[in-house]
Every structure is written in C-alpha cells, then in structure tokens.
N, C-alpha and C positions, 0 to 999 in steps of 0.2 A: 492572618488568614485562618480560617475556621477548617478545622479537617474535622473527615467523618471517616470511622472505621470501616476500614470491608476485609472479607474473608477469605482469601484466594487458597487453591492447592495445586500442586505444581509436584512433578517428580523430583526424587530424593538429589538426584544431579542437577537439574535445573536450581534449587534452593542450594547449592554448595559457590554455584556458580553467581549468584545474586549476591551471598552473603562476600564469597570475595570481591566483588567488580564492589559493593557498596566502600566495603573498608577499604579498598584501593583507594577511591575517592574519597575516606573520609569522611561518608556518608550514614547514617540512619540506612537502614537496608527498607524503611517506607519512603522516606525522602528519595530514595536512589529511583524503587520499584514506580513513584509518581512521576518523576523526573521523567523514565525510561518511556511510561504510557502518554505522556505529554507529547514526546518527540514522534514516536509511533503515530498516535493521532496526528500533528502534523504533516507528517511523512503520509499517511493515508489521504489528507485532504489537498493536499499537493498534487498526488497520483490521479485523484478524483477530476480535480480541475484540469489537470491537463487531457484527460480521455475525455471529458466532456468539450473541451476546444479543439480537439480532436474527431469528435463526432462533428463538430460545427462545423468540423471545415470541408468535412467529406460529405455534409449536407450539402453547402454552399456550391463545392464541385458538380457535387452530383446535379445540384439544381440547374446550372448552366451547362452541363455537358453530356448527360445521363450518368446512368449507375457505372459506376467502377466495374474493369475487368474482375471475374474472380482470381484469377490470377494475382493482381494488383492488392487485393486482398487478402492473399492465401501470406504474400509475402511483408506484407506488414503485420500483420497477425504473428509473424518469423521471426520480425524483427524485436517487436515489441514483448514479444512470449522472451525473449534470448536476454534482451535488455534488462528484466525484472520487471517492467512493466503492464505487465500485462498476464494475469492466471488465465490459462489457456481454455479452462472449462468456464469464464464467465464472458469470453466471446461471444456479440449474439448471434442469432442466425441472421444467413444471409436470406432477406425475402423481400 
C-alpha cells in the first residue's frame, strides 16, 4: 500500500498519549494514528447511516399519519443526544 505524509498538531498530552496506546500495541505511532482515523471514519459513517434511516422513517410516519408531536421529538432528540448519538447543536429545526 502506497502512503502519503501528512502533518498533523495535536497538544503536548494528546501526543504522549498516542505515543503510549501506539507502543502498547506495537505499533508505528503513524500506523497506530491511521489505524485510529479508519475506525473513526467508520464509526462516523455508521452514525450517518443510521440518522439518515432514521429521518426515513420519520418521513415515512409522517407521511401516513402527519407530523410528529413535538413532544415526541423533544424526546428522541433526549434520547439520542444521551446515547452519543446525536450532537445536540446539528438537530435540524423543526418546520
């Protein structure tokens, strides 16, 4: 596999903390740091996919039964915010 350098900065405890979890594993601390943003990205498009089957399905609802209480959305918003699921500031509005 072809690798291409890049340049990252990071605080002075953050890079203490890379450098051990790398040698833990026995790792390149760039092997580790790629390894670490692979699983991340994963984990992001994971999250993506399921809030967007998540809007599908509150679409789907809504199209057969009208809009959702706010209510009903104050508390999945609750849910999902609690769960990790969900950054509270990129809820959209309700309209």
């Amino acid at each position: 596999m072809t690798s291409r350098k890049l340049s990252i900065s990071v605080p002075p405890e953050v890079e203490e903390t890379i450098k051990a979890a790398a040698a833990e594993e026995g790792k390149p601390v760039s092997a580790w740091l790629a390894e670490a943003a692979v699983e991340k990205a994963q984990i992001a498009a994971l999250h993506a996919q399921g809030r967007a089957a998540a809007r599908e399905l509150v679409s789907e609802y809504e199209s057969e039964h009208g809009k959702l209480p706010e209510e009903s959305r104050q508390r999945a918003r609750q849910f999902l915010t609690e769960a990790g699921l969900l950054d509270d500031a990129a809820w959209p509005a309700v309209g």
